[in-house]
C-alpha positions in Angstrom: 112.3 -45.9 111.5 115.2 -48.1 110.1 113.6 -50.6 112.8 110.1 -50.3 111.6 111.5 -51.6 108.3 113.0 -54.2 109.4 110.1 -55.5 111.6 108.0 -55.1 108.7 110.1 -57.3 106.8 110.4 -59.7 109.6 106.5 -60.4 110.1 106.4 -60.8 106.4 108.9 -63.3 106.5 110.9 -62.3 103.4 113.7 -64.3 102.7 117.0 -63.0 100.8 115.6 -65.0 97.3 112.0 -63.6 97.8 113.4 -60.2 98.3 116.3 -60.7 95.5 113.4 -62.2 93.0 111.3 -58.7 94.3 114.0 -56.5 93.4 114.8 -58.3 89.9 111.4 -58.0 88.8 111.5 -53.9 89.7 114.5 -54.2 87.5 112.9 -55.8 84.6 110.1 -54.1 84.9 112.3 -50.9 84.8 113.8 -51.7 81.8 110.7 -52.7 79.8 109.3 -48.8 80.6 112.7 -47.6 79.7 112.5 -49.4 76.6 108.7 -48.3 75.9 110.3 -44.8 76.6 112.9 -45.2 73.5 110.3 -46.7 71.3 108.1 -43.6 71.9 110.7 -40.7 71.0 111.5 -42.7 68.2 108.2 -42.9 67.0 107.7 -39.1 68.2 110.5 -37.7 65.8 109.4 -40.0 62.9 105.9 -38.4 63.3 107.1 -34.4 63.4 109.3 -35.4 60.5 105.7 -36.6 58.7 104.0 -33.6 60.0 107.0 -31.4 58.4 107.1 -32.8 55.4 103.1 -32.5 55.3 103.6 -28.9 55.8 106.2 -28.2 53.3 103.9 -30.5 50.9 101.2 -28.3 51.6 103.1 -25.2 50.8 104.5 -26.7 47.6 100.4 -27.2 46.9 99.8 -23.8 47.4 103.3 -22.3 45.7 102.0 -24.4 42.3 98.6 -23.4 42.4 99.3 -20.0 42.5 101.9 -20.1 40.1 104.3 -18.5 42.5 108.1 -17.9 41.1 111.1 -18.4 43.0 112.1 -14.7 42.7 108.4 -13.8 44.5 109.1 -16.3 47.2 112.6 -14.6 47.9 110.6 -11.1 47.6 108.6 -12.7 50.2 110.8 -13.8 52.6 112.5 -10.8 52.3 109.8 -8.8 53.5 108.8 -10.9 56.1 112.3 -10.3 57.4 112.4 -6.6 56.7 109.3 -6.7 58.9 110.0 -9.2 61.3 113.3 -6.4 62.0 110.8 -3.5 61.6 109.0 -5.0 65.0 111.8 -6.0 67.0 113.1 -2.6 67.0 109.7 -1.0 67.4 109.1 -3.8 70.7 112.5 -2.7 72.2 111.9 1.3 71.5 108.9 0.7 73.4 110.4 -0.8 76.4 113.4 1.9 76.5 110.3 4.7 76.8 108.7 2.5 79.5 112.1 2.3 81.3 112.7 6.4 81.2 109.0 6.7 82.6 109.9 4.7 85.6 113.2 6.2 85.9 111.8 9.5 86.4 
């Protein structure tokens, strides 16, 4: 196999420069896409932090329009925690009873 390769390289005639200029055009070329690749998360991150602060404008909207107090918005958080806890412990209750059933 290691033969075959050099044959092939051999009936291409390849010199050392040919295959040096070869390998640093890979390497440039490698580095441009890595390059593309860091210009793309950067641009990724600056767009979820747009879409955030979208979203928390949107819910501003809403909070003004209907006039919505701080103390309601902690009353609703609240809740949504209380229930939030209500349904973890009802999930796991449920998969202790399914656990018994197969144990017996």
């Amino acid at each position: 196999l290691l033969a075959e390769s050099f044959l092939f390289l051999w009936q291409i005639k390849l010199t050392g420069s040919e295959v040096r200029m070869t390998k640093d055009r890979i390497e440039k070329e490698l580095t441009k896409v890595h390059d593309q690749l860091a210009a793309l998360q950067v641009k990724a991150k600056d767009l979820e932090e747009q879409r955030q602060m979208a979203e928390d404008a949107e819910a501003m909207k809403i909070i003004k329009k209907h006039r919505i107090s701080s103390e309601k918005l902690q009353l609703l958080n609240k809740l949504n925690e209380d229930e939030i806890f209500r349904l973890l412990a009802e999930r796991e209750k449920e998969i202790k009873n399914h656990e018994n059933k197969i144990e017996i």
